[in-house]
KEDO-579444 format. One line per 10 residues: number of its first residue (from 1); their letters; for each residue x, y, z of C-alpha. Coordinates in steps of 0.001 Angstrom, whole numbers, padded with zeros to 6 digits. Each point is the difference from the previous one (the first is absolute). Layout:
KEDO-579444
NUM = a = X:Y:Z | ...
***
This chain:
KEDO-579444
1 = xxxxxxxxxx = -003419:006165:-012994 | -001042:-001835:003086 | 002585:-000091:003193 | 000108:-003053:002014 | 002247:-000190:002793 | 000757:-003837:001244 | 001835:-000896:003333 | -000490:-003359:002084 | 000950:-001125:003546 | 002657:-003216:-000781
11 = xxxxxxxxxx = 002659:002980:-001273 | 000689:001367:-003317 | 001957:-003382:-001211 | -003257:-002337:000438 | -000999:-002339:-003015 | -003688:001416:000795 | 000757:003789:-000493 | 001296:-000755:-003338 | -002820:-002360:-000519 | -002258:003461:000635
21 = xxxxxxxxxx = 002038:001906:-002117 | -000735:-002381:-002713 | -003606:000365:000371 | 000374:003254:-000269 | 002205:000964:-002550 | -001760:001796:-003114 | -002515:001408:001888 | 001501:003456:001286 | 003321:001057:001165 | 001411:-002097:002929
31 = xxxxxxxxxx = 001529:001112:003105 | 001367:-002745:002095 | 000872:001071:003352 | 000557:-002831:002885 | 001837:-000996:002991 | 003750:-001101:-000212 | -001629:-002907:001626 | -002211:-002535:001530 | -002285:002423:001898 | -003304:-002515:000778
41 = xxxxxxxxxx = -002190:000567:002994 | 001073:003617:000513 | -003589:001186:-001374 | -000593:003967:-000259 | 002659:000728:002054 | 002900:002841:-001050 | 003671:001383:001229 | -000585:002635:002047 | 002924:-000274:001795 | 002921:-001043:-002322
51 = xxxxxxxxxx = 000645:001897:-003379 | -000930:-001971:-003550 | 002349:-000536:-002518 | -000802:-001710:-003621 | 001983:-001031:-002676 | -000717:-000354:-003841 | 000262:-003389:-001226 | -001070:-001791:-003427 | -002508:-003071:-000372 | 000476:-001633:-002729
61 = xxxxxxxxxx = 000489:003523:-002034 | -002790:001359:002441 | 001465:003029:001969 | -001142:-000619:003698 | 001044:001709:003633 | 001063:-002159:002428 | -001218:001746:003646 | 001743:-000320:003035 | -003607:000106:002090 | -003384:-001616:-000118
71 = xxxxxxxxxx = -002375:-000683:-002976 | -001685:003212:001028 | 003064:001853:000407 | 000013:-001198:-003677 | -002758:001586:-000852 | 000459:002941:001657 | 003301:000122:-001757 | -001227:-000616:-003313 | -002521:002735:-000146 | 001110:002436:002001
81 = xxxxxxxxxx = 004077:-000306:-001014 | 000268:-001828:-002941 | -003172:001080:-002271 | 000471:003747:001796 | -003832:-000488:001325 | -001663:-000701:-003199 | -002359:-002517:001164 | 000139:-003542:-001953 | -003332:-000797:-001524 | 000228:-003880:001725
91 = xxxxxxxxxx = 002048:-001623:002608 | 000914:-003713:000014 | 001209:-001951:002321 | 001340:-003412:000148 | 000072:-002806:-001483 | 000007:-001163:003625 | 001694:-003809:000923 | -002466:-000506:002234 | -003554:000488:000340 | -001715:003078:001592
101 = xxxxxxxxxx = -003457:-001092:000931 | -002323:000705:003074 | 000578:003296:001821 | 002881:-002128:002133 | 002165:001158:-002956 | -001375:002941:-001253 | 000548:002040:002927 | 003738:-001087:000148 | 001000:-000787:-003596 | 002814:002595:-001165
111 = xxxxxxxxxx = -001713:-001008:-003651 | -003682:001271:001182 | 001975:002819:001951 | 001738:001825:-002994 | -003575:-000369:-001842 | -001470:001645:003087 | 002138:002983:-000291 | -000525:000479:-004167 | -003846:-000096:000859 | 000433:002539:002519
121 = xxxxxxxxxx = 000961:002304:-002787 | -002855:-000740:-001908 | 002029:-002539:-002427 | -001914:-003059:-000685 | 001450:-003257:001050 | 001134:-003428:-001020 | 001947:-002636:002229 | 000201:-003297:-001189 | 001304:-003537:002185 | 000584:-003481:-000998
131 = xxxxxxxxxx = -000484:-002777:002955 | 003032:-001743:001289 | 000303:-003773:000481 | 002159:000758:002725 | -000719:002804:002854 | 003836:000447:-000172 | 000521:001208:-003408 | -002087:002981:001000 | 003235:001275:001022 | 002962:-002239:-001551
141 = xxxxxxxxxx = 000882:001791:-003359 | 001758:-002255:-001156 | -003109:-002381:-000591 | -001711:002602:-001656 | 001305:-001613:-003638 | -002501:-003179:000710 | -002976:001818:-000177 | -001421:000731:-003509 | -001873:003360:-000470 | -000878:000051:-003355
151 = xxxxxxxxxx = -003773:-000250:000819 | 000233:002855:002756 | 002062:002072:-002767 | -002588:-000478:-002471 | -002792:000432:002313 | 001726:003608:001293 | 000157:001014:-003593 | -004084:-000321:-000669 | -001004:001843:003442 | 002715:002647:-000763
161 = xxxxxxxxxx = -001288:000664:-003433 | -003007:000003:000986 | 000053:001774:002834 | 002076:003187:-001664 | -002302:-000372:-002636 | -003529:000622:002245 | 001397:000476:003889 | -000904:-002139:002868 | -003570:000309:001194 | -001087:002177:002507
171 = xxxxxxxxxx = 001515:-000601:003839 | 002044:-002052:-001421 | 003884:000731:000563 | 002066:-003296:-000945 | -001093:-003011:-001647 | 002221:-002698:002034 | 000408:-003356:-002518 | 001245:-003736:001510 | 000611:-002460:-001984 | 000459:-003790:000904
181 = xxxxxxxxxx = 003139:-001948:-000571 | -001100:-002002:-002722 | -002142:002084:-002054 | 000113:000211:-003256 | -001920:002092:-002805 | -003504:-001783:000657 | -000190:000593:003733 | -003010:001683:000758 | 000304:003467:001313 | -002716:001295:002719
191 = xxxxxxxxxx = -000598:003132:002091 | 000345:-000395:003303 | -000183:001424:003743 | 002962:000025:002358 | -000028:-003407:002635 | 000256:000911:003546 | 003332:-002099:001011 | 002257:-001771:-002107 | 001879:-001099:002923 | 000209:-001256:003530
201 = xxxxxxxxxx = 002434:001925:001915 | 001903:-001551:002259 | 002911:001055:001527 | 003590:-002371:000091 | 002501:000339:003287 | 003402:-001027:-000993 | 003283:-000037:001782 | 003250:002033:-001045 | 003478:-002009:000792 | 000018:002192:003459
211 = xxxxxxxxxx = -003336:-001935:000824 | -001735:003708:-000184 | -003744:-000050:-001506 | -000470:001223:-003372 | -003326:-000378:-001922 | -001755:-000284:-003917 | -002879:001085:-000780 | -002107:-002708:-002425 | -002988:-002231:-000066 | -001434:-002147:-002246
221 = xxxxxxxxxx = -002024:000682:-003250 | -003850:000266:000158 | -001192:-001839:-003413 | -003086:-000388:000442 | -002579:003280:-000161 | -003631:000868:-000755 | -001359:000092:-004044 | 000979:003809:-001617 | 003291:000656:002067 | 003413:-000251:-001732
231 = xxxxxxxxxx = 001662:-002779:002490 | -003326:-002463:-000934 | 000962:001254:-004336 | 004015:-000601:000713 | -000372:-003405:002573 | -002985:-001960:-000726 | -001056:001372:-003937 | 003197:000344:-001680 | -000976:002898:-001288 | 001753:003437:-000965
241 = xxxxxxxxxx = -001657:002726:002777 | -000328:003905:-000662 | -000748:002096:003047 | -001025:003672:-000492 | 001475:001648:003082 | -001058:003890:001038 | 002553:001856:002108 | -002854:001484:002148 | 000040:-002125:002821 | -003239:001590:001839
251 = xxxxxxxxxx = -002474:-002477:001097 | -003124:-000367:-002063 | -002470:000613:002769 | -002516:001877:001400 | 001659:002995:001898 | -002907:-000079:002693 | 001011:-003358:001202 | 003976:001453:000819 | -002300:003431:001376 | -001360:-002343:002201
261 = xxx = 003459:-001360:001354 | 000985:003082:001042 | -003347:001507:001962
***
């Protein structure tokens, strides 16, 4: 029997993890191991400097861990703790609230992060988003029971049968799914490539009660992007984007031209 091993970034409570689960239950054993909580933003990183401590909690009659760390710590957690390093034959994570397009967010998304570290173990790779009407409920849980995931659940389901059934291609790690807000079971799906920027950072000073500077970090969203790239699929199509994402960063270029950078 197949093992699949599901964890998310918004915590182990989320409407979208048990959206996930849904997509996924019949297809293998499930192992659901997540934060405790809202973890977004925190992308690859781990606890290297405080212990970890889980809990086991039930879904809906789904056992789960609850993790006291990051959605890598998760993972880590999962296979090396929980499943006693028998590796899981997929990884899923999400459903994200909130969309995690362009390579703004997936080099910071703790959703893209936890897939990261299953791929680096050879496991292949789903993570799966839904777009957000407001930027906002990216991080506000308790919005999270607007948003309707039945086409992301279903949509998981297909690429996770399919993809225990016959592996991901070649160089290809994770297959990282968005879906727009109002899709429904028509919405064209199409591959895409990763959009430079999704936004414009800009950078907020603010004033504590004391009148001492503090600042946030934000900017605003980049909607429009050129034909093939998963903002222009998401923003200006409407349609549902699937990235194929490799964890080998290395440039593809010719060596000669960095030889010649350092002579």
């Amino acid at each position: 029997m197949h093992r699949i091993l599901v964890t998310n970034d918004d915590g182990v409570y989320s409407a979208g993890i048990r959206a996930a689960i849904r997509g996924v239950t019949g297809l293998g054993e499930l192992l659901v191991a997540a934060p405790s909580g809202q973890r977004s933003g925190v992308g690859r990183s781990i606890s290297i400097f405080e212990p970890l401590r889980y809990n086991k909690v039930n879904l809906n009659g789904v056992e789960a861990y609850e993790v006291s760390g990051t959605p890598t710590d998760s993972i880590i957690m999962g296979i090396f703790w929980i499943m006693k390093g028998k590796l899981p034959d997929l990884a899923v994570s999400g459903i994200n609230i909130g969309e995690n397009i362009s390579t703004d967010t997936v080099t910071t998304s703790g959703t893209i992060g936890a897939a990261l570290e299953a791929a680096s173990y050879g496991i292949p790779a789903i993570t799966a988003s839904i777009q957000v009407v407001d930027q906002g409920d990216k991080f506000d849980s308790i919005n999270d029971n607007v948003y309707q995931f039945d086409v992301a659940s279903s949509l998981v389901r297909r690429v996770a049968k399919n993809v225990l059934e016959r592996g991901l291609p070649p160089g290809v790690d994770i297959l990282n799914i968005n879906v727009p807000v109002d899709a429904t079971d028509e919405t064209e799906v199409v591959v895409t490539r990763l959009a430079r920027k999704i936004f414009r950072t800009a950078v907020q000073e603010r004033a504590d009660p004391r009148g001492r500077p503090y600042y946030w970090i934000d900017g605003d969203l980049v909607c429009a992007e050129r034909e093939g790239t998963d903002v222009r699929a998401i923003y200006q199509e409407g349609k549902i984007s699937v990235t194929p994402l490799t964890i080998d960063n290395t440039a593809r270029v010719d060596f000669s031209e960095i030889s010649d950078l350092l002579s």
